[in-house]
N, C-alpha and C positions, 0 to 999 in steps of 0.2 A: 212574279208569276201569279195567276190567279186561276181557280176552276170553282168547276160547280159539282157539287157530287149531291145526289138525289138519292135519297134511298126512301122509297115506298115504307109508310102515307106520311115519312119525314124528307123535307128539303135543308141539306147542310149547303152551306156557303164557309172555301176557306180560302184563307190567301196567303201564301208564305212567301215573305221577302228576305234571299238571302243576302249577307252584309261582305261574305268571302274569309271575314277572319273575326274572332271577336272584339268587340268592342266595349268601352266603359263609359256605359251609359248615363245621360244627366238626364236630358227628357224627349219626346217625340211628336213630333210636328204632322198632324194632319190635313192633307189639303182636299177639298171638293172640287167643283168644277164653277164655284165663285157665286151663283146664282145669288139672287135676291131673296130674301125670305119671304113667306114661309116658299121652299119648295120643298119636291120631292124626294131627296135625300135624309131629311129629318125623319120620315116614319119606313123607309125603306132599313135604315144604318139602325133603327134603334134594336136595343137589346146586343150591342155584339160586342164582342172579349176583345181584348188583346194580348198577347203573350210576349214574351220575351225567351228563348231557349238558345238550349248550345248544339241543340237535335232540330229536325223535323216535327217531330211530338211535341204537342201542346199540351200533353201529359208530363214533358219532362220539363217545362217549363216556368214562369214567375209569369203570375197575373198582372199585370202592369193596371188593366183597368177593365172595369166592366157596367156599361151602359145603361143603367140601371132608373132614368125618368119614368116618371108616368104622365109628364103633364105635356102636351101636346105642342107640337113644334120645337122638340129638342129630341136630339143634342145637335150643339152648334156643327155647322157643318166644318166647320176650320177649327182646330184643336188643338192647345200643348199639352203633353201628358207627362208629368214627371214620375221617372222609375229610375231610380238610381240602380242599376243590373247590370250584369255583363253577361254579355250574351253574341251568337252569331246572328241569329234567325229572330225577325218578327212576323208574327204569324196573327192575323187576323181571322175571326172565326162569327160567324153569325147563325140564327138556325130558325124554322118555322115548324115546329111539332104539329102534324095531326091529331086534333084531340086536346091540343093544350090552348086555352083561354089566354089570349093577348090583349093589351089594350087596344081600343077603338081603332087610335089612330095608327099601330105596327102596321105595316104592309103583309099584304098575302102571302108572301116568297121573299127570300131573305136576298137582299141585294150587296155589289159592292161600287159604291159611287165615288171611291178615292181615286186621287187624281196622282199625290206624291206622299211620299213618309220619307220625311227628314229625322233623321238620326245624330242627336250631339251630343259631344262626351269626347274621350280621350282614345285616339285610334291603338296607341301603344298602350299593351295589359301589361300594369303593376306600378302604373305610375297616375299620379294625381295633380292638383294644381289648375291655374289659368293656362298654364300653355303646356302642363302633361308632363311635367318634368321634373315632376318631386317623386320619390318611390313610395309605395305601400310598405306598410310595417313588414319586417320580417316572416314577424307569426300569422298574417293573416293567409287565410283559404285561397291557395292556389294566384297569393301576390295580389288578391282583387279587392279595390278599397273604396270608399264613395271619391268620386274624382274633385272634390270642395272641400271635405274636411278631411278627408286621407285613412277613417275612420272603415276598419275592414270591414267588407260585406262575407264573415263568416269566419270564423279561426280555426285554425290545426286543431289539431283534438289535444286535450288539456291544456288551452286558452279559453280567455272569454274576454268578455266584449268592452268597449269598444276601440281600442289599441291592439288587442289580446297580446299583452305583453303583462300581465299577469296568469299564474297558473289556476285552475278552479279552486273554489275553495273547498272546506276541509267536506270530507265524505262525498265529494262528485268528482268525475273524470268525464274523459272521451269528447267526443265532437259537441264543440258547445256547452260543454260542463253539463249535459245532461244526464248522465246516468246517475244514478245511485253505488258509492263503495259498498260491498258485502259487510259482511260482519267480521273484520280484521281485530287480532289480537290487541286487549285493551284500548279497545274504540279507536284504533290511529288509523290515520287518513291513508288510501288505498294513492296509488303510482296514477298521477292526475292523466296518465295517456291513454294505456293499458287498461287499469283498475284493479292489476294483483295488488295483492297484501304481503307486504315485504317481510314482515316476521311471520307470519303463520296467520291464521284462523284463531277464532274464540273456538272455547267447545261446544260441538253438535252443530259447524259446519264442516264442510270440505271446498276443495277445488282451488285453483289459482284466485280466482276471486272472492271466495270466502261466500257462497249465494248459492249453495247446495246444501240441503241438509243431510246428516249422516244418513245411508242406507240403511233397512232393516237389520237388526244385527249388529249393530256398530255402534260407540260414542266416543264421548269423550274430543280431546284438543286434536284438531284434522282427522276427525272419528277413526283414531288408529288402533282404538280399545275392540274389545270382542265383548260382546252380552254373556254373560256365563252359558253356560250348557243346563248351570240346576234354576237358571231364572222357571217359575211357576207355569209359562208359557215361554215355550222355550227357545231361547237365545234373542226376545225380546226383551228390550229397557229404554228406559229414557237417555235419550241420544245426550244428553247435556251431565248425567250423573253415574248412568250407569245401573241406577235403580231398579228393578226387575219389577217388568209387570205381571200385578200377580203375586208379588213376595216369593218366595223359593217353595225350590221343593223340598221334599222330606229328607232330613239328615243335613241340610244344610244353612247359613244363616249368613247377618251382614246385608249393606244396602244393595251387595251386586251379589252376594249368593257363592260369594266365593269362597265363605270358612266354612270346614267342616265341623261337625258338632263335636263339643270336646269331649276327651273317655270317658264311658259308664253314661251317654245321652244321646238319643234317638230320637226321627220321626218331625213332624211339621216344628216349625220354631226350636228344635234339639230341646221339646219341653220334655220327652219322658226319658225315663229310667233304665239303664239297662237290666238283665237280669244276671241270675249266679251265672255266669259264662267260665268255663273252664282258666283256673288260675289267672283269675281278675283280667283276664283277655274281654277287651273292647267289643261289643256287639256291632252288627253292618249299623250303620250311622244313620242311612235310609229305612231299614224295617225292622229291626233291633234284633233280627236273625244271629243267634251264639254258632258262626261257624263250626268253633272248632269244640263243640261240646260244651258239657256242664260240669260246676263245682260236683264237691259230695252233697248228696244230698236233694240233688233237684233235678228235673228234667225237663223235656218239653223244646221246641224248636228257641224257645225266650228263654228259657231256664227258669221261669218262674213259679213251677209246680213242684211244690215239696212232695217227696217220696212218700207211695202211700203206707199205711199202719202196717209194721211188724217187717219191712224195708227201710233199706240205708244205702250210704256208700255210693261210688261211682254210677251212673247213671241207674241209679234204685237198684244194682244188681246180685247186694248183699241180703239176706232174711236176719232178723233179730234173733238171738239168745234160745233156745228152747228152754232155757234157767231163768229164764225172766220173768220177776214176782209179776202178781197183778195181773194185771190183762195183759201183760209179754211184750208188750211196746219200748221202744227204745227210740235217740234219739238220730233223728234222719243224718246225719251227717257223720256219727262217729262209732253208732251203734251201742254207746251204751246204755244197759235197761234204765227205762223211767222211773219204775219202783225198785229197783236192787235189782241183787239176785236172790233164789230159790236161799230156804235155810241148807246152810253149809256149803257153800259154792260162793266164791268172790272174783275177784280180776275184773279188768274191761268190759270183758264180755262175758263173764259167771263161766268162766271156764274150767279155774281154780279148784280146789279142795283148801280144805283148811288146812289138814294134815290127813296125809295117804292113810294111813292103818287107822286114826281116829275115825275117818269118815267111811273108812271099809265097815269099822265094827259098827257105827253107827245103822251102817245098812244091813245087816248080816248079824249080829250076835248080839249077848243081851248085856246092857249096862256094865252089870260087875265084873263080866270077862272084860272087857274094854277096858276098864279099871285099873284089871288086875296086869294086862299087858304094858299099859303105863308106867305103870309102877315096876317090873320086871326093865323095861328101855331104860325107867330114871337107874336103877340099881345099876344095872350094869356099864350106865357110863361112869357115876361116880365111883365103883372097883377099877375100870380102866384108870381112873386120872389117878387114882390110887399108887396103881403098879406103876403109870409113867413118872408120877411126883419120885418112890422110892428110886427109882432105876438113877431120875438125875443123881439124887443128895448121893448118891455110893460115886459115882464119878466121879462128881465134885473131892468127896475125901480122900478117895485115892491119888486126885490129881494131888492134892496138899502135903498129902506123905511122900510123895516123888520130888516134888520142891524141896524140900526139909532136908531127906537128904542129900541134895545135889549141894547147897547151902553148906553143910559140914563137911563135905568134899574138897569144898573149893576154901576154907578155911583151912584147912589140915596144909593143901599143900602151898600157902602162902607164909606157913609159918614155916616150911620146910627149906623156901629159896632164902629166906632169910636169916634162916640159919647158916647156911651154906655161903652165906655174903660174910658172915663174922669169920671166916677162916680165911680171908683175904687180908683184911689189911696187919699193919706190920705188928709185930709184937713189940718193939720202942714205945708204941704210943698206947695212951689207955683209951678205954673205950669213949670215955665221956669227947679225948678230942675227935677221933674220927666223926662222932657224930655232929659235932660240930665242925667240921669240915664238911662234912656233906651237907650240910645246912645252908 
């Protein structure tokens, strides 16, 4: 079948000849209508396509050939064209642009002067050969192979060419080994069909094929990591480490921002100091804020302001000594005076006396009275120890004269039983045997 389709200020000429079923093409026979040379068919035919498809569309098709002289009295009007395709439909196409510069010799309007198109090749698809009767390789593209050397015109996806009875090689897959593998864990070659990555991803991609990189927020191996919250900018890093861009924020450190600063350090890098913080308790890590108060001796939201002069003690709420020599300063933390204390006052905190009645007289009465009452204290302790020394030594002797005689007591009446033992035995015997009898 052939038409004309015109569309204003271009003339298409197309010609589609259906074949009913596909076929596996070798080459294609064009006939004119025989004429002697030069005629008219030479500058009418020139410039025009031919296709080969499995559609109607010469957009879905294989360019078999395209007309392409400049020199005058071609192309032969009788033609082979080899296109090793398989296809249902060839479809002839030629065109006269308005506007477009052709050679001399093209015709005004696109013509079609063919007479026949002979089609040879193998009528049965997947087989090859002289008479059609060898198979196409397994793996080739829908059984379709050149019909001579059996050599597939296009292979399954992870095959390639020209048997495709090998799989792509290493990092390609898909239709024709064209793609690129992702970035699979330690460089190994992605699934030659598909193109997943059968162990996983490297770090700082994602996805079945490894060819996403991690989303903001995310790294590490199948970006399964989280960016910290203290990254400098926040919960951004380097998809591959983790790194925080920016470096951390304050109180925190480490390549992802994940340690805290360790006790007694605060603020950018955990470079500063804590202050006195109530009983060596740890200041906020971030702004060196002492929650929970201050030692003795200091105050301030850091605890780093010593109590001012003539202050001490829990958050400066103690005053120094009013006994305090000198200029009455004492020390911020414990309160004791810097220069002593006042004459005749000691202790911690000059609270002391030296002695109660010494330091009365000293304040109240003169010298020699003061003296003289000393000296009254020392007498009458040394009369007391007096009267207690005597009181013992009489005890004592009285105790010694109660012993002594309790002693001749208990003589008397041992010499008594045994007297009263000699009135027993017999008068026969003299004294020396009894006692030797009882011996």
């Amino acid at each position: 079948m052939s038409y004309w389709i015109e569309r204003n200020p271009v003339i298409v000429l197309l010609m589609i000849i259906s074949l009913t079923y596909i076929y596996g093409f070798e080459n294609l026979a064009l006939g004119t209508d025989n004429l002697p040379r030069p005629t008219a068919p030479t500058s009418r035919m020139a410039g025009y396509y031919l296709y080969v498809s499995n559609t109607t569309s010469k957009e879905d098709g294989h360019l078999c050939f395209h007309e392409i002289q400049t020199v005058n009295r071609t192309p032969s009007e009788d033609q082979i064209l080899n296109c090793s395709i398989h296809g249902r439909y060839v479809i002839y196409y030629n065109e006269r642009n308005r506007g477009h510069t052709y050679p001399s010799f093209y015709s005004e309007y696109a013509y079609n002067d063919l007479c026949e198109v002979k089609v040879y090749g193998c009528r049965k698809n997947g087989y090859f050969g002289d008479t059609c009767t060898l198979r196409c390789p397994p793996n080739c593209q829908e059984r379709r192979c050149d019909i001579h050397t059996g050599h597939c015109l296009g292979c399954i996806l992870g095959y390639q060419e020209p048997s495709c009875n090998k799989v792509c090689n290493k990092q390609t897959y898909g239709l024709e080994c064209a793609h690129r593998c992702g970035r699979c864990e330690n460089n190994e070659s992605c699934h030659n069909v598909n193109g997943t990555c059968l162990r996983g991803c490297e770090v700082g991609v994602q996805g079945d094929r490894c060819q996403n990189e991690c989303q903001i927020g995310y790294y590490g191996k199948n970006c399964r990591h989280l960016c910290s919250a203290y990254c400098y900018v926040t919960s951004r890093c380097d998809r591959y480490t983790g790194e925080c861009d920016g470096g951390c924020k304050p109180g925190w450190i480490g390549n992802a921002c994940k340690e805290k600063c360790k006790p007694a350090y605060f603020g950018p890098d955990c470079s500063r100091k804590c202050g006195q913080c109530l009983r060596a308790n740890e200041c906020n890590n971030a702004n060196g804020i002492c929650s929970k108060g201050c030692s003795d001796g200091f105050k301030g939201d850091y605890c780093k302001e010593v109590c001012p002069s003539r202050f001490f003690g829990p958050n400066c709420s103690f005053t120094c000594s009013n006994y305090c020599e000198g200029n009455g300063t004492c020390n911020h933390v414990t309160g004791i005076c810097n220069e002593g204390c006042k004459e005749g006052l000691n202790g911690r905190l000059c609270g002391k006396g030296t002695s109660t009645e010494l330091l009365s007289c000293f304040n109240s009465t003169p010298f020699v009275l003061c003296i003289v009452i000393a000296f009254i204290i020392v007498l009458s302790g040394t009369v007391m120890n007096c009267l207690f020394w005597k009181r013992n030594n009489d005890k004592i002797l009285q105790n010694s004269k109660d012993q002594a005689m309790k002693k001749k007591t208990d003589v008397h009446e041992e010499a008594m039983e045994e007297y009263t033992e000699l009135e027993k035995f017999e008068k026969t015997h003299n004294l020396w045997q009894y006692l030797e009898k009882e011996n």
